[in-house]
Backbone bond lengths (Angstrom), bond angles and torsions (degrees), N, CA, C in turn:
res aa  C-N    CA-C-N  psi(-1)  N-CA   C-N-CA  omega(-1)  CA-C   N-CA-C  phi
1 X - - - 1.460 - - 1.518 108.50 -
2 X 1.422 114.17 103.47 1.390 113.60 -174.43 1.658 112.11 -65.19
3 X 1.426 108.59 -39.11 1.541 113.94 -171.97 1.422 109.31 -38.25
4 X 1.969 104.78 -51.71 1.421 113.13 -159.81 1.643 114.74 -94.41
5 X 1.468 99.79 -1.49 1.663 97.03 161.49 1.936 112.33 -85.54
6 X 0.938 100.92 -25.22 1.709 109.98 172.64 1.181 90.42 -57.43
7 X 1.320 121.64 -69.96 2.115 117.36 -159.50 1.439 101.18 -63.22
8 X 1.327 108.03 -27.24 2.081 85.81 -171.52 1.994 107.68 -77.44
9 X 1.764 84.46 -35.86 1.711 77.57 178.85 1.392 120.83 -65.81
10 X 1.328 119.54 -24.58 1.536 130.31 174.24 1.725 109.42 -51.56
11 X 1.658 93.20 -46.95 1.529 101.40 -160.40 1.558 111.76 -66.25
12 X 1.694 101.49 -40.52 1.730 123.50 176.91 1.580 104.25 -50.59
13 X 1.203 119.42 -60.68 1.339 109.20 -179.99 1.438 129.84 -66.38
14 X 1.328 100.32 -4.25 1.618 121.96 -170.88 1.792 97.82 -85.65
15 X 1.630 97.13 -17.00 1.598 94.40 -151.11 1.304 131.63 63.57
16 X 1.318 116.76 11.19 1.669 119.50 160.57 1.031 120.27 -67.05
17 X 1.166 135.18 -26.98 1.348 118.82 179.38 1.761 101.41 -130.94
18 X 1.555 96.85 153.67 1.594 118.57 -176.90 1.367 120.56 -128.12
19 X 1.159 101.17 129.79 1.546 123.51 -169.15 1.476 124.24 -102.13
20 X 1.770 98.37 87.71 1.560 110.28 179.14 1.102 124.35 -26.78
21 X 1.855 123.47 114.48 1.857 108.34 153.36 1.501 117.52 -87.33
22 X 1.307 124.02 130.33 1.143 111.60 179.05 1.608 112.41 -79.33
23 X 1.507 110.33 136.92 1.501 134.02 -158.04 1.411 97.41 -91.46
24 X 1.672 124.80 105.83 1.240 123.59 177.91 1.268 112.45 -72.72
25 X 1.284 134.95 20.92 1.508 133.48 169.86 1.643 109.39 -116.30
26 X 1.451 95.91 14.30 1.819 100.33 -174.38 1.805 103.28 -67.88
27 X 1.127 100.47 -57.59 1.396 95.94 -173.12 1.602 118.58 -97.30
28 X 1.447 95.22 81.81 1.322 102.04 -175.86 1.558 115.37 -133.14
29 X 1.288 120.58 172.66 1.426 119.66 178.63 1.871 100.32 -119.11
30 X 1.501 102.11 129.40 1.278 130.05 168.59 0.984 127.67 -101.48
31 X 1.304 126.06 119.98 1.561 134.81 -170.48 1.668 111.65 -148.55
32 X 1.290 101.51 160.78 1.917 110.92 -174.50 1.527 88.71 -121.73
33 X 2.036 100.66 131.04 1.468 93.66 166.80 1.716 112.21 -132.50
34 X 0.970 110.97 155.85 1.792 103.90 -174.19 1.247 129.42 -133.93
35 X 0.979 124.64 125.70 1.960 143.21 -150.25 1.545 103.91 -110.70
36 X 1.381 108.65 111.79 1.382 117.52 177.55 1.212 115.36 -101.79
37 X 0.905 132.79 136.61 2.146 123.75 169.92 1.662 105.42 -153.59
38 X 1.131 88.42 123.72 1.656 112.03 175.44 1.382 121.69 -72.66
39 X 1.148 121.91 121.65 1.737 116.93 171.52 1.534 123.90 -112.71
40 X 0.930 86.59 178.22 1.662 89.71 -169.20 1.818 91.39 -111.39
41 X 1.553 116.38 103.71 1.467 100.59 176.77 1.619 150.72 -42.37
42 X 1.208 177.30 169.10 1.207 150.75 110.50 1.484 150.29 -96.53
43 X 1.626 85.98 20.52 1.514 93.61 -169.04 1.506 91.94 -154.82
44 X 1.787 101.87 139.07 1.471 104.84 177.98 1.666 102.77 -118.09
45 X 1.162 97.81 154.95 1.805 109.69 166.11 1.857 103.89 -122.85
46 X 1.960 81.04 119.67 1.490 95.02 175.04 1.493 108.12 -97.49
47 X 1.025 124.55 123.18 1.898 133.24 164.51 1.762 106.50 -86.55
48 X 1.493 118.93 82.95 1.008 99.74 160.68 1.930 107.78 -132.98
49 X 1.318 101.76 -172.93 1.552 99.54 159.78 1.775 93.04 165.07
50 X 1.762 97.10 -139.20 1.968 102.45 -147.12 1.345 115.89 -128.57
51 X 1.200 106.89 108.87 1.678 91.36 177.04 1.451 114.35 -96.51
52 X 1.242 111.28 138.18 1.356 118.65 -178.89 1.916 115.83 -107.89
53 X 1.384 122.23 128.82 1.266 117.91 149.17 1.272 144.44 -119.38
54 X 1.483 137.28 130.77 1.482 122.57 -174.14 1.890 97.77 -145.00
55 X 1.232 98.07 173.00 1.383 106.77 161.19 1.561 134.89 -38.22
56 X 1.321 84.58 -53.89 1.994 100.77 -171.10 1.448 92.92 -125.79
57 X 1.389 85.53 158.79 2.036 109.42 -170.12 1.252 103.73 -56.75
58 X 1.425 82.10 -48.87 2.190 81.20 -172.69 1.532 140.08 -76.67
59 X 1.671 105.07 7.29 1.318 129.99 168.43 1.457 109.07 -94.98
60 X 1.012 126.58 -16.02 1.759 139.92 -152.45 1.352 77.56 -122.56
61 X 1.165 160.71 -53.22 1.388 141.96 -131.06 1.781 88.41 -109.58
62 X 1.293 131.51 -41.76 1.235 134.25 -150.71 1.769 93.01 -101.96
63 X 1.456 133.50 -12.09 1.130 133.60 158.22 1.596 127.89 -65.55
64 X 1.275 83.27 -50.33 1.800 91.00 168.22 1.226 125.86 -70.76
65 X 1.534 119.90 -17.40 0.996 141.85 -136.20 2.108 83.66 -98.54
66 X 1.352 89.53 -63.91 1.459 88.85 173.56 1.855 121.29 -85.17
67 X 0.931 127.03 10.10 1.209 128.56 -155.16 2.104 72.84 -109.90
68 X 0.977 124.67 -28.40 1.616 115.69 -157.68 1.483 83.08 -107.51
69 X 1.487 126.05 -34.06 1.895 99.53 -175.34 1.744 104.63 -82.44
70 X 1.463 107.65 8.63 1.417 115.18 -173.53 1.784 90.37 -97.02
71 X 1.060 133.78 -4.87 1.729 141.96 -163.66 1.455 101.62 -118.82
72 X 1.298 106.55 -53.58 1.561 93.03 -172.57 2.074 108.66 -90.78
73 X 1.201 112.33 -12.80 1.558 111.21 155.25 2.028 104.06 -52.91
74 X 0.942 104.80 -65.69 1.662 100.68 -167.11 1.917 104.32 -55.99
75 X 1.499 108.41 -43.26 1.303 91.05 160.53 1.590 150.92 -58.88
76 X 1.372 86.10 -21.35 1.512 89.76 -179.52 1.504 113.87 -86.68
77 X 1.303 112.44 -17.92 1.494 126.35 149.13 1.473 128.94 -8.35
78 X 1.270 99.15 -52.06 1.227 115.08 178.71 1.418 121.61 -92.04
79 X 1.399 108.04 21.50 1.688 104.91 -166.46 1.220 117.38 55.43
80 X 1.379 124.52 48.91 1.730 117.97 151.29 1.166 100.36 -98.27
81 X 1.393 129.97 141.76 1.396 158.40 179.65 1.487 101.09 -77.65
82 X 1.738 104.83 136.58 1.359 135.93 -175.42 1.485 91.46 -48.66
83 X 1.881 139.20 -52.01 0.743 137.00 -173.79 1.599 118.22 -49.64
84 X 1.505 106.96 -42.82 1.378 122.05 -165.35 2.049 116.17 -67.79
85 X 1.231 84.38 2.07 1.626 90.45 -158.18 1.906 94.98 -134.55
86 X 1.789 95.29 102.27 1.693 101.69 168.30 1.459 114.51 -127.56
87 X 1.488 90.38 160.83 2.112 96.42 174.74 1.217 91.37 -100.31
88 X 1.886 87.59 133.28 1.572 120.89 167.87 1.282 108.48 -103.55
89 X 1.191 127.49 -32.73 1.382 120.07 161.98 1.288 136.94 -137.82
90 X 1.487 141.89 158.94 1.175 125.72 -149.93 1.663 92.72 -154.88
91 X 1.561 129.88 86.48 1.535 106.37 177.05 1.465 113.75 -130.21
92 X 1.552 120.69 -178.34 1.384 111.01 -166.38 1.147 95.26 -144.89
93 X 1.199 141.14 93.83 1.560 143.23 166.94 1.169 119.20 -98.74
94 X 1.633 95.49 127.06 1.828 105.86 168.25 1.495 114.70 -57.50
95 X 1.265 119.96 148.29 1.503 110.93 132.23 1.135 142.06 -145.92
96 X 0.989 116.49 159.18 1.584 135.70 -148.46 1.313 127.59 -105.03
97 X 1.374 112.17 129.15 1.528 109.77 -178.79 1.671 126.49 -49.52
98 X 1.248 122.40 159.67 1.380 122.61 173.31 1.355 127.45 -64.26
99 X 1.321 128.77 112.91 1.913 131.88 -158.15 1.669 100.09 -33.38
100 X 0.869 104.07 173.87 1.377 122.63 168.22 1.562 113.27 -138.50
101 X 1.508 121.63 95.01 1.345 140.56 168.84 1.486 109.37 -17.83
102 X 1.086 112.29 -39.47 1.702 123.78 -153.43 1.409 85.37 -100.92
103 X 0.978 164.65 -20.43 1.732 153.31 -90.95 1.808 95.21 176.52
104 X 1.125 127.00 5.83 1.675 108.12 172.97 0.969 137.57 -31.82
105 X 1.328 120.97 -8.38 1.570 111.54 -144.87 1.711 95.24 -119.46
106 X 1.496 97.34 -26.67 1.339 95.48 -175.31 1.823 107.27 -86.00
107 X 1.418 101.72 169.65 1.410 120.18 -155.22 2.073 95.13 -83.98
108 X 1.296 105.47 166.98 1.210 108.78 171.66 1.364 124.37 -67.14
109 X 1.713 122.78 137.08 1.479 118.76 177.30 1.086 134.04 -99.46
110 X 1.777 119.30 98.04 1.523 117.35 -157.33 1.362 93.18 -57.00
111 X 1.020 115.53 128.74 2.126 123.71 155.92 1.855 102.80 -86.44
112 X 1.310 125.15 -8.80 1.697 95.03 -148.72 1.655 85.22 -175.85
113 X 1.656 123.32 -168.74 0.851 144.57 -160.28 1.654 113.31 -169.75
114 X 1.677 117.83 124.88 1.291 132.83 -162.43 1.662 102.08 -121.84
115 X 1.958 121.17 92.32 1.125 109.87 171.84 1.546 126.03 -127.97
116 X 1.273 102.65 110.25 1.513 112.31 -170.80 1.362 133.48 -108.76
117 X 1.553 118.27 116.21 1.630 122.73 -154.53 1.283 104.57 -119.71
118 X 1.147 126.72 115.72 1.360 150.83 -168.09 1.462 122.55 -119.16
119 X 1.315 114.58 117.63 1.813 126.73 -178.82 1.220 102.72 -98.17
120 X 1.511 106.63 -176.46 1.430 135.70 169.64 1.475 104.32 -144.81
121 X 1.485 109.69 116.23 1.454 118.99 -173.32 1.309 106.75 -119.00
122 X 1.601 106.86 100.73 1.919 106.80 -178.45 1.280 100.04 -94.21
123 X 1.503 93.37 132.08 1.753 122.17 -168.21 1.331 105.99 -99.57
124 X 1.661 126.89 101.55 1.514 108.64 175.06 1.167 133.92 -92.90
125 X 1.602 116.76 20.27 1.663 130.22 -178.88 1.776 94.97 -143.98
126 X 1.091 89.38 113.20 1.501 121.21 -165.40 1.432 118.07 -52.42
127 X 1.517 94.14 -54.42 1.776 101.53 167.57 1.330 107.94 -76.73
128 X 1.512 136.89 40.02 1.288 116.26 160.26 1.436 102.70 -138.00
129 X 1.823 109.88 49.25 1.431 111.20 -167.21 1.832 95.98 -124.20
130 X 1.175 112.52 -28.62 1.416 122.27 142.25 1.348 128.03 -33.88
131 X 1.588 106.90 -67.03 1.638 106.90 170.35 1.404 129.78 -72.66
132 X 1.288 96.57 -7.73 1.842 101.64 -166.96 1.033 90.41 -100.63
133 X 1.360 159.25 6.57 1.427 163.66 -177.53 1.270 94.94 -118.09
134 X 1.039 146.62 -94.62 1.454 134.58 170.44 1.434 125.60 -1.85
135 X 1.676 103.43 -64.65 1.717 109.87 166.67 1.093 112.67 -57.57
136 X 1.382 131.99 -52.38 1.412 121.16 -173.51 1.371 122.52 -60.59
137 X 1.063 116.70 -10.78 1.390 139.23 -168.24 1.791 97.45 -82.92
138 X 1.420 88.14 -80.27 1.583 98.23 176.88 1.372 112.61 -57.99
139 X 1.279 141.26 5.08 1.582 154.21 152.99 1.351 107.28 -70.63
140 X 1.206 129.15 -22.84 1.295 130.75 -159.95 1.557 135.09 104.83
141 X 1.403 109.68 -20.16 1.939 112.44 159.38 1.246 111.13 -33.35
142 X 1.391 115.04 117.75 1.417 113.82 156.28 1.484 105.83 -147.19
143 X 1.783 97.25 71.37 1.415 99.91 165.22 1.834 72.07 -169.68
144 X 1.825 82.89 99.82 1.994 86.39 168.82 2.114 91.87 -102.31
145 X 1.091 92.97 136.77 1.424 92.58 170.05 1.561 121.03 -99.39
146 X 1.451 109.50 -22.70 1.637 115.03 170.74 1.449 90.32 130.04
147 X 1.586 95.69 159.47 1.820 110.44 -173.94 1.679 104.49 -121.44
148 X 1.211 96.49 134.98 1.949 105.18 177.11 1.092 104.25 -130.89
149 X 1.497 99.24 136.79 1.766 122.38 -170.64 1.708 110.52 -82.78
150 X 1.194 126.25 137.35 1.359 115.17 157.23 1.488 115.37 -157.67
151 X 1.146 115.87 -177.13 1.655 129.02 -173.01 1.800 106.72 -87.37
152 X 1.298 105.25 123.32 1.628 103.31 -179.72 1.565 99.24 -71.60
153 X 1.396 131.56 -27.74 0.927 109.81 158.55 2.047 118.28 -136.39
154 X 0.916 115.39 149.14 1.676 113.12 -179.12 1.121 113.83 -104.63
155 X 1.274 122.40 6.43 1.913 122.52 177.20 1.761 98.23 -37.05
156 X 1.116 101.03 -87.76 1.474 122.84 -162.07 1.233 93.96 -40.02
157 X 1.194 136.00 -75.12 1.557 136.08 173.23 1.156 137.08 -14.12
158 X 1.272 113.54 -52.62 1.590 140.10 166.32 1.404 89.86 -71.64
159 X 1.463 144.90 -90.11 0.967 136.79 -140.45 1.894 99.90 -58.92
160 X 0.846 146.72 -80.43 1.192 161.02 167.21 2.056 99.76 -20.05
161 X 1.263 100.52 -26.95 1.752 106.21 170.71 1.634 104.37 -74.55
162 X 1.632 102.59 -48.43 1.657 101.15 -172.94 1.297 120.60 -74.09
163 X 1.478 131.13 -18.85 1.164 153.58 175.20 1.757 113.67 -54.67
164 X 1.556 92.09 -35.29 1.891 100.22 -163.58 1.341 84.64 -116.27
165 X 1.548 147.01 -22.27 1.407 109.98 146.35 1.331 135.46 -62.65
166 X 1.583 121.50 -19.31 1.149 112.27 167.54 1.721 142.43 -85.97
167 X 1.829 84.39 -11.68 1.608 89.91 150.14 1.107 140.40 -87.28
168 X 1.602 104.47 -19.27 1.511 107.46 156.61 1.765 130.70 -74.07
169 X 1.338 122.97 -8.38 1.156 129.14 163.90 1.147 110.53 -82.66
170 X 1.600 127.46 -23.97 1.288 131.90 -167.71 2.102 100.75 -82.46
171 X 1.349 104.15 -31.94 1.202 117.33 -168.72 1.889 98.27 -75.58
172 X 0.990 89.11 -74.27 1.777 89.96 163.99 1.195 123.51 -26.30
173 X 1.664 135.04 -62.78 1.062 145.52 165.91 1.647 116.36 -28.02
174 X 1.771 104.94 -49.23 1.885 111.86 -156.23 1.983 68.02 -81.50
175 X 1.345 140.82 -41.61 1.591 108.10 -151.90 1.362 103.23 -89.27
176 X 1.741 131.44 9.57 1.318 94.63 -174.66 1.978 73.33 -116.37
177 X 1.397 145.08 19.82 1.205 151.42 133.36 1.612 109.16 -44.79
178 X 0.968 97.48 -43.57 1.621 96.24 -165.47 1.662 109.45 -92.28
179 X 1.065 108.18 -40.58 1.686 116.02 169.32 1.406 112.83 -61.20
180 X 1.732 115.58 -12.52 1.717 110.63 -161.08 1.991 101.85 -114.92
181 X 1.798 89.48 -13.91 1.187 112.15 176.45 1.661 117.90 56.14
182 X 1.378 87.59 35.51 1.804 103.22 163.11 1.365 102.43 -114.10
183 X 1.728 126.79 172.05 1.140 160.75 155.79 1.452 137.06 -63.35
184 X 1.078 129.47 108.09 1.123 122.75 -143.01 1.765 88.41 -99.55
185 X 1.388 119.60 131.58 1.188 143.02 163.98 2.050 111.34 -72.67
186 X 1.586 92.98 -156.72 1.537 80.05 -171.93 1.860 88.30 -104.43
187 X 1.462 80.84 -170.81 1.912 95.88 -164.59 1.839 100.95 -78.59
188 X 1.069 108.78 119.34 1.721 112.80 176.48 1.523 111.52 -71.98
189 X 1.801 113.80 -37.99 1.566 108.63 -179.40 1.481 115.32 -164.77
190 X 1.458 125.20 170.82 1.464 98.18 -161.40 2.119 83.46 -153.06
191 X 1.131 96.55 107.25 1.426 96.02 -171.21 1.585 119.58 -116.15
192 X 1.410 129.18 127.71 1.164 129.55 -157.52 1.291 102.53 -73.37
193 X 1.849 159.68 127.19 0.850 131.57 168.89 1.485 123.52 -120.63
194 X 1.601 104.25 15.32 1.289 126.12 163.29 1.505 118.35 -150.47
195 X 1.625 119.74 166.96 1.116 127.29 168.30 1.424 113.79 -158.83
196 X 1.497 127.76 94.48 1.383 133.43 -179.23 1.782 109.72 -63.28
197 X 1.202 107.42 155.37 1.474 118.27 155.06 1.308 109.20 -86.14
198 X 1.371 119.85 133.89 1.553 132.39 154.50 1.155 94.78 -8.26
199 X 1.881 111.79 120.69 1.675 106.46 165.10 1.294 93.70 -120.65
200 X 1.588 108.31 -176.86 1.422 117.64 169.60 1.234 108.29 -96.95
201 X 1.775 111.61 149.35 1.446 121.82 179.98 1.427 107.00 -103.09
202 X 1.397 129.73 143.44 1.704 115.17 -167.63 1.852 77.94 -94.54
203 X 1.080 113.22 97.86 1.734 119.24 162.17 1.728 103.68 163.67
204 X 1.562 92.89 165.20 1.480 107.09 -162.97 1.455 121.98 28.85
205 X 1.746 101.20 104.64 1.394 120.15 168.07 1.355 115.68 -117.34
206 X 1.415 117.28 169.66 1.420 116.74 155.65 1.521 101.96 -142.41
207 X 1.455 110.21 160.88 1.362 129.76 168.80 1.164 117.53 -102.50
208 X 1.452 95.78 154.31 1.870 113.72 -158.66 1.746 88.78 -107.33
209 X 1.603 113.40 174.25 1.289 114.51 151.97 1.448 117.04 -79.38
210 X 0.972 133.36 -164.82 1.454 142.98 -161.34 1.404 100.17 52.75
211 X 1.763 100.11 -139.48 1.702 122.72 153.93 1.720 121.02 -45.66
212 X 1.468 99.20 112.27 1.650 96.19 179.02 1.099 117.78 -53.75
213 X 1.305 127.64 124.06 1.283 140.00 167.27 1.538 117.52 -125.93
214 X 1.597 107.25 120.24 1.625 125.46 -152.79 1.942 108.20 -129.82
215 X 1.329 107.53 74.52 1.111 141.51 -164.58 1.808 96.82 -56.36
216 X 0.950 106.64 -36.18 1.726 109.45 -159.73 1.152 133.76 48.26
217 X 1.331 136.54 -120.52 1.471 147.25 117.75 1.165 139.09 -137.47
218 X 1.381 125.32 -178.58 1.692 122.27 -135.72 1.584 63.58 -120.49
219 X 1.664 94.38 168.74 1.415 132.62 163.59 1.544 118.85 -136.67
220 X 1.350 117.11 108.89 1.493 123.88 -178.20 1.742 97.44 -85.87
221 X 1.553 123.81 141.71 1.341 108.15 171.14 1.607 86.97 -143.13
222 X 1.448 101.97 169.78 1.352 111.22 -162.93 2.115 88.02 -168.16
223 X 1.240 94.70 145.89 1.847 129.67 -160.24 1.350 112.33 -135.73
224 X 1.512 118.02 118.37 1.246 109.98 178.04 1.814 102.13 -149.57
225 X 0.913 82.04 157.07 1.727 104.78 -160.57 2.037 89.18 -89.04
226 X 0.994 125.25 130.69 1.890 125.43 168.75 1.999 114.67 -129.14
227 X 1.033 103.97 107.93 1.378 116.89 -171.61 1.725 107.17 -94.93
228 X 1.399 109.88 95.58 1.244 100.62 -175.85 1.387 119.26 -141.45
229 X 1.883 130.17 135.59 0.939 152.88 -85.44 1.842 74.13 -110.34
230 X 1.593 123.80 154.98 1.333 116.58 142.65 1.879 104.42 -156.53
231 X 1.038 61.51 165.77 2.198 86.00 -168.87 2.002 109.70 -94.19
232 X 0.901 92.20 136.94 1.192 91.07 -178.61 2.192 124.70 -93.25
């Protein structure tokens, strides 16, 4: 029919009319699957260091000053590497006398000086995170901020995380295949849709000598989205 090939080509260039592609991921089954794996940690990060106070800056600054090369000497004691040991924080606060009700107008009265220098000491032999906290202690730290466990490295972890989410999405997939009583084709796409940091698991610890230290283990988890093809 010549008439009605004229109107469609008219219409096409008009952009009136649109010409379906069919979407080879239309008939598919979508599912989220997720891979857990537990580790056994090997490396701790200690946050500690020194607060110092005095009158004048330069008693407060030169206290801490030695009170922390008196902290990180006992650490290095133990063979942690110059590398292994950084400042996270470094501050210097005034302080100031108590207002005076009667007295508004006037400005605040430094009495003193607040200076506190704080590391991060990553420990890579586990049982010596007990003693190195202790020494540092008895060095003079008295600003422990808390210790967190982790993996010097998580390759294996993660990978071995993404592995068991994708058999568990894959597993998911064959039961809601089989409940829908179609055929499952091949996999159209496989999309990561999470990735945790090493967490802690509240189970399996052990204790060190010195200061108890109860490492447990981490949990890496990882989420992935699996788009896969089925036949009817």
């Amino acid at each position: 029919m010549p008439g009605l090939s004229l109107v469609l080509a008219v219409l096409l260039a008009a952009g009136c009319v649109t010409v379906a592609t069919p979407d080879p991921s239309a008939n598919a089954i979508v599912v989220n699957g997720t891979g857990r794996i537990a580790v056994t940690p090997d490396t701790a990060l200690l946050t500690l260091g020194v607060e110092s106070q005095a009158a004048g800056l330069a008693d407060a600054t030169s206290d801490a000053a030695r009170r922390m090369s008196a902290v990180v000497a006992r650490v290095k004691a133990f063979g942690v590497a110059d590398t292994d040991i950084a400042t996270v924080s470094y501050s210097v606060d005034p302080r100031t006398a108590p207002s005076d009700p009667a007295r508004r107008d006037e400005p605040p009265r430094i009495v003193g000086y607040r200076v506190t220098n704080v590391a991060r000491v990553t420990v890579r032999k586990l049982s010596d995170a007990g003693p190195i906290l202790d020494a540092a202690v008895g060095a003079g730290a008295n600003a422990v901020r808390g210790i967190q466990f982790t993996l010097a490295d998580s390759d294996k972890a993660t990978t071995d995380a993404r592995a068991s989410a994708v058999g568990d999405a894959m597993v998911k997939a064959r039961q809601f295949a089989a409940a829908a009583g179609v055929t499952l084709g091949p996999v159209l796409s496989i999309r990561e849709s999470g990735l945790s940091a090493p967490t802690p698991l509240p189970r399996g610890a052990f204790r060190m000598e010195a200061t108890p230290i109860e490492p447990g283990q981490l949990e890496v988890v990882v989420t992935v989205e699996l788009r896969q093809a089925i036949h009817r």
